[in-house]
Backbone bond lengths (Angstrom), bond angles and torsions (degrees), N, CA, C in turn:
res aa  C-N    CA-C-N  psi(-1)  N-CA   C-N-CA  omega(-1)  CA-C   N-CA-C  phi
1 X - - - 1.452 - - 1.520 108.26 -
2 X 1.101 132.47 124.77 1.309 164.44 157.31 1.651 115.25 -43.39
3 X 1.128 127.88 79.69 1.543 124.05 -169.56 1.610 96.92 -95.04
4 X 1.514 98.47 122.62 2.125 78.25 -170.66 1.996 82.88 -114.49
5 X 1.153 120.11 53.33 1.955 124.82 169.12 1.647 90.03 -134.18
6 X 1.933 85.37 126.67 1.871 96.60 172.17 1.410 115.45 -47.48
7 X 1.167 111.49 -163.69 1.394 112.05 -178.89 1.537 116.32 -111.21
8 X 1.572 112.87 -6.54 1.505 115.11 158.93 1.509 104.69 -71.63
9 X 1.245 105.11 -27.63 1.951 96.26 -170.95 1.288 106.61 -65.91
10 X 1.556 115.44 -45.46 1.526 118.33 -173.18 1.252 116.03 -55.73
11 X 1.707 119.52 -38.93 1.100 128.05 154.27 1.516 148.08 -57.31
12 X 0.892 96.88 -35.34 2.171 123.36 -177.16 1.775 84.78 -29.52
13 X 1.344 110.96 126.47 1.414 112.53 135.21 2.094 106.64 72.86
14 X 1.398 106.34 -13.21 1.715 103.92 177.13 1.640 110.74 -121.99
15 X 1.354 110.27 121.96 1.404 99.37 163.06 1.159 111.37 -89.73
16 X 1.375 121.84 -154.44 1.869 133.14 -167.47 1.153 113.34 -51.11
17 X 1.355 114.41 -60.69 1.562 124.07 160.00 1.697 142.13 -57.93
18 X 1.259 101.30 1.97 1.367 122.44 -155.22 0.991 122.23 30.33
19 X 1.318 136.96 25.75 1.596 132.12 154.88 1.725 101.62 -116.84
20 X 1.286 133.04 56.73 1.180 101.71 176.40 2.028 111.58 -97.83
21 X 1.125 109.33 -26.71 1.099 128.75 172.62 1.601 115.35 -64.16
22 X 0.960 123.05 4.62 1.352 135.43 -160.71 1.315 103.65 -120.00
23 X 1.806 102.57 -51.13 1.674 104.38 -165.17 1.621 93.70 -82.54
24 X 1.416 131.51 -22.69 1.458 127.53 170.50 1.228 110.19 -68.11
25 X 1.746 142.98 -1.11 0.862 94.54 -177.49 1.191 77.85 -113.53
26 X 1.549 150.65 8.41 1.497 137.80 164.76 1.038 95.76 -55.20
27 X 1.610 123.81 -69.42 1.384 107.87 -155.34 1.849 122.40 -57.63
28 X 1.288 103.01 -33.24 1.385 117.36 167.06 1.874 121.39 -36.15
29 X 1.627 94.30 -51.14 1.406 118.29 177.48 1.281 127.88 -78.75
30 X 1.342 103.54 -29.25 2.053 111.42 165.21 1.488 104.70 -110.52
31 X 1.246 142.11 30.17 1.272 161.24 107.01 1.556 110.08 -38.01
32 X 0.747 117.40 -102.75 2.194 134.29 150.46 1.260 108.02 -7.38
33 X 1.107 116.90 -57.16 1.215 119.77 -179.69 1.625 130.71 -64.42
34 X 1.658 87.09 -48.09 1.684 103.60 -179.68 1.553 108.74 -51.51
35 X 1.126 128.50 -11.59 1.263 120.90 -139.42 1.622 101.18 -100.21
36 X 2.033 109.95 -53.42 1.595 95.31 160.24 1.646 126.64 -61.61
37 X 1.612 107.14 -20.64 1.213 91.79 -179.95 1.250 113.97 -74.16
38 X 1.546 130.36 -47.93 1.716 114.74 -170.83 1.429 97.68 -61.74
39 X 1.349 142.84 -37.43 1.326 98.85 177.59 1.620 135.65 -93.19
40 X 1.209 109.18 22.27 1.490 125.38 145.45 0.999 106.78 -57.73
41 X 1.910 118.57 -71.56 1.423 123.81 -178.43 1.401 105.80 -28.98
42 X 1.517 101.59 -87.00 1.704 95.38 -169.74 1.456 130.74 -62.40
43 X 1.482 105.71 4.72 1.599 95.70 166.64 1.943 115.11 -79.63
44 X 1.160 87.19 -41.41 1.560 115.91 164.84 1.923 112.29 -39.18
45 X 1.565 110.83 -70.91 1.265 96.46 160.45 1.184 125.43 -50.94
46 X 1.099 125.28 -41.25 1.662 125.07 -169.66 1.480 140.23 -70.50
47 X 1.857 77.91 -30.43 1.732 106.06 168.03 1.773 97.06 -69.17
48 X 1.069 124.41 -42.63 1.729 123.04 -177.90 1.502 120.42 -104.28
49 X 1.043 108.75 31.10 1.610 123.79 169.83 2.131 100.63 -75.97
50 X 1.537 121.97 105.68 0.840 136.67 139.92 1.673 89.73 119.72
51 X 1.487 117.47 19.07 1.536 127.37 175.27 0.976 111.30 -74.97
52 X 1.461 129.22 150.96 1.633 123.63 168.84 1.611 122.15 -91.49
53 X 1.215 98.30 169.06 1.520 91.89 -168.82 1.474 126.71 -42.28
54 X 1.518 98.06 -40.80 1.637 119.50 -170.21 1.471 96.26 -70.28
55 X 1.389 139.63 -16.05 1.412 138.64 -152.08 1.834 95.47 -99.83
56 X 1.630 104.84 -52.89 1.193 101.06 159.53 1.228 157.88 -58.30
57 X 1.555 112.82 -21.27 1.434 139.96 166.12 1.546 99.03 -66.81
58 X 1.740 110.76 -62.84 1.482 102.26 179.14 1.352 121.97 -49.77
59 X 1.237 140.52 -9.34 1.135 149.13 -159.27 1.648 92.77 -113.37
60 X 1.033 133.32 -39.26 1.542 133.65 170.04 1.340 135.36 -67.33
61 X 1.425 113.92 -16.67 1.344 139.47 -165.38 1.947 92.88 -91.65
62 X 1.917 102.57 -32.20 1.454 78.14 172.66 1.274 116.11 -81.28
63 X 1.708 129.18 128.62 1.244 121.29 176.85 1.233 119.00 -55.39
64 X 0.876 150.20 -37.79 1.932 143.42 158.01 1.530 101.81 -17.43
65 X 1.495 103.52 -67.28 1.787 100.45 -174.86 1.627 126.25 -49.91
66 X 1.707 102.41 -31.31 1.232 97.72 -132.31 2.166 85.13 -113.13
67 X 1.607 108.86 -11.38 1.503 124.27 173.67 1.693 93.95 -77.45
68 X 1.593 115.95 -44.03 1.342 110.21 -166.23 1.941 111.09 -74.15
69 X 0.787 90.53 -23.87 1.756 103.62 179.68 1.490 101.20 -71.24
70 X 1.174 129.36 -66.91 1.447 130.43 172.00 1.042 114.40 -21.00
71 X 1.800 109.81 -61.89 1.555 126.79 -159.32 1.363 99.73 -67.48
72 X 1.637 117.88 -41.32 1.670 107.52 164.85 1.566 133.43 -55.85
73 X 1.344 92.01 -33.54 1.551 100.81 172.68 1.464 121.65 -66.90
74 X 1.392 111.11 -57.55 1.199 108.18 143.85 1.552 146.16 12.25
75 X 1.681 84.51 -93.19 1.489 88.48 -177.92 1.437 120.95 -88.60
76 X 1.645 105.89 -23.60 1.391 112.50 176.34 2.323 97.77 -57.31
77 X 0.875 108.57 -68.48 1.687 104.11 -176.22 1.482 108.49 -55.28
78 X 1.490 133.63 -6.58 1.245 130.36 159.30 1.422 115.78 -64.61
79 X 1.744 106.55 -67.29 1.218 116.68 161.69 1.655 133.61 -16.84
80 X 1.190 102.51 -46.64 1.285 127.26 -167.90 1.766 98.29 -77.06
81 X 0.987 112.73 -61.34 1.124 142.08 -136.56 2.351 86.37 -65.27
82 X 1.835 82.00 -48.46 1.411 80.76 -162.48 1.855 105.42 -81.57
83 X 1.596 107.04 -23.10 1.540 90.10 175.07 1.346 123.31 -88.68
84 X 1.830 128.97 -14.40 1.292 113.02 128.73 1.837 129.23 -16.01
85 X 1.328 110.88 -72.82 1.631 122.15 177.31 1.401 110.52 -50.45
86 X 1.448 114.76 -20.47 1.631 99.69 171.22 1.431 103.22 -84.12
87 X 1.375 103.71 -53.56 1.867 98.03 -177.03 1.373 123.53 -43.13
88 X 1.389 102.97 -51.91 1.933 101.40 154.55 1.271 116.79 -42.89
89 X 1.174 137.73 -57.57 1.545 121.29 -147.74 1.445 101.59 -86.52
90 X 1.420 115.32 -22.20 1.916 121.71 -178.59 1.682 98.31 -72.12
91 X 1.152 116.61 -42.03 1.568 115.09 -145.76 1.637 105.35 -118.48
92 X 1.449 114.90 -34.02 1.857 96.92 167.81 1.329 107.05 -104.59
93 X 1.803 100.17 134.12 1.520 93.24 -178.50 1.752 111.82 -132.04
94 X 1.751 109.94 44.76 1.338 110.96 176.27 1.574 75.48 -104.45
95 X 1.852 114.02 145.39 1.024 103.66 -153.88 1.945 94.47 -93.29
96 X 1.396 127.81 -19.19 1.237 130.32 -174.96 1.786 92.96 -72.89
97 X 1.478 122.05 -43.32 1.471 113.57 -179.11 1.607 110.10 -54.69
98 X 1.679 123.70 -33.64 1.338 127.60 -175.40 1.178 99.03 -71.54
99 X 1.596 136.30 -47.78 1.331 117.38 -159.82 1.576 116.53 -99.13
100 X 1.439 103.23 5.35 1.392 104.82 153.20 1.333 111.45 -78.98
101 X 1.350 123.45 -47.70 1.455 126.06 -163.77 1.469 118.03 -56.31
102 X 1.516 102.27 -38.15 1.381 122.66 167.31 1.472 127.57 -61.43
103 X 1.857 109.36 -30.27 0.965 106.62 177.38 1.570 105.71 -79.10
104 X 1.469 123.23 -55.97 0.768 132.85 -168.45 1.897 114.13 -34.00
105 X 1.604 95.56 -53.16 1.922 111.23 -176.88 1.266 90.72 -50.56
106 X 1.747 133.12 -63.29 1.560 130.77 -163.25 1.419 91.23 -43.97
107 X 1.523 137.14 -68.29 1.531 142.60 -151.68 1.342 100.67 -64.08
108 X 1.475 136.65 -26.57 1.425 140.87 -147.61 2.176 80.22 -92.68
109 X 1.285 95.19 -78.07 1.138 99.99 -172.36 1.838 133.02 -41.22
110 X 1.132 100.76 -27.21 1.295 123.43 164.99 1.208 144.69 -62.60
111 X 1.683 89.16 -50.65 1.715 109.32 177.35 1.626 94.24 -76.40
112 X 1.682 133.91 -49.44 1.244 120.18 -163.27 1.311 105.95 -73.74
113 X 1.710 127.47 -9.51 1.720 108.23 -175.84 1.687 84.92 -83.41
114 X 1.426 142.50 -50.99 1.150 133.99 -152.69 1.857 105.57 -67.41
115 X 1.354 104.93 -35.91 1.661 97.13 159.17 1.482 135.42 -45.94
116 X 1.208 98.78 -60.60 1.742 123.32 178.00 1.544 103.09 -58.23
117 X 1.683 110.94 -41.00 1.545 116.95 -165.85 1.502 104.10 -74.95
118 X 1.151 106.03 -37.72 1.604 111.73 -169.34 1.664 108.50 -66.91
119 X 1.319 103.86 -42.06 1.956 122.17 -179.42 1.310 93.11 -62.17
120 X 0.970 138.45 -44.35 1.865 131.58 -170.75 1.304 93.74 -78.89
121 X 1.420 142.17 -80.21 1.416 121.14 -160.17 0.627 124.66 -60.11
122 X 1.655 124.18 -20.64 1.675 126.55 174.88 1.396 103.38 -57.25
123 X 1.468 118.34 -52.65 1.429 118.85 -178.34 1.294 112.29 -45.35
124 X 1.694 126.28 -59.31 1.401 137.11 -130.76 1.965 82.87 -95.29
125 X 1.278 121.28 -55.87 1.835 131.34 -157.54 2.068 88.88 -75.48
126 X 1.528 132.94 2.03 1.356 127.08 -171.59 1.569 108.35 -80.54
């Protein structure tokens, strides 16, 4: 077969997997990101350090609080999610152990934002 594209073209922009350029720049981008949100987060805890429950719910009900918390949750378990997937793909290399491991991190990451996610709207939609 006859490939008539140089060999930077074949290359431009894909590694082995063809997403590698892609998943760098998520992490790049919920990296950046994480950064006003945790310290929202922790201003947020700190502002309600010794609050009662009812003080915190009221504080959840405003959607500002309770959209911005998500968006931390969010991206913080995105974050996670994808530099886990590098440590997998560098370091296990039976390939059924990788694509469990992989599956497993997607399920890890998932189930704890839908935990965390579910505890906030319950609070904020009560």
């Amino acid at each position: 077969m006859n490939n008539m594209q140089t060999p930077l073209k074949q290359v431009r922009g894909l590694g082995a997997s063809k997403t590698g350029t892609e998943h760098f720049w998520q992490q790049r981008l919920t990296a950046v990101l994480n950064v006003p949100l945790i310290v929202y987060f922790i201003w947020f805890i700190l502002r309600h350090l010794g609050a009662t429950r009812a003080e915190v719910v009221a504080s959840l009900r405003n959607p500002f609080e309770a959209v911005f918390l998500l968006l931390t949750l969010a991206s913080v378990f995105w974050h996670m999610r994808l530099g886990m997937q590098v440590i997998i793909e560098d370091y296990v290399h039976e390939p059924r152990s990788k694509i469990a491991a992989l599956i497993l991190n997607t399920l890890f990451a998932a189930l704890m934002f839908i935990i965390a996610a579910t505890s906030i709207l319950k609070m904020s939609l009560a």
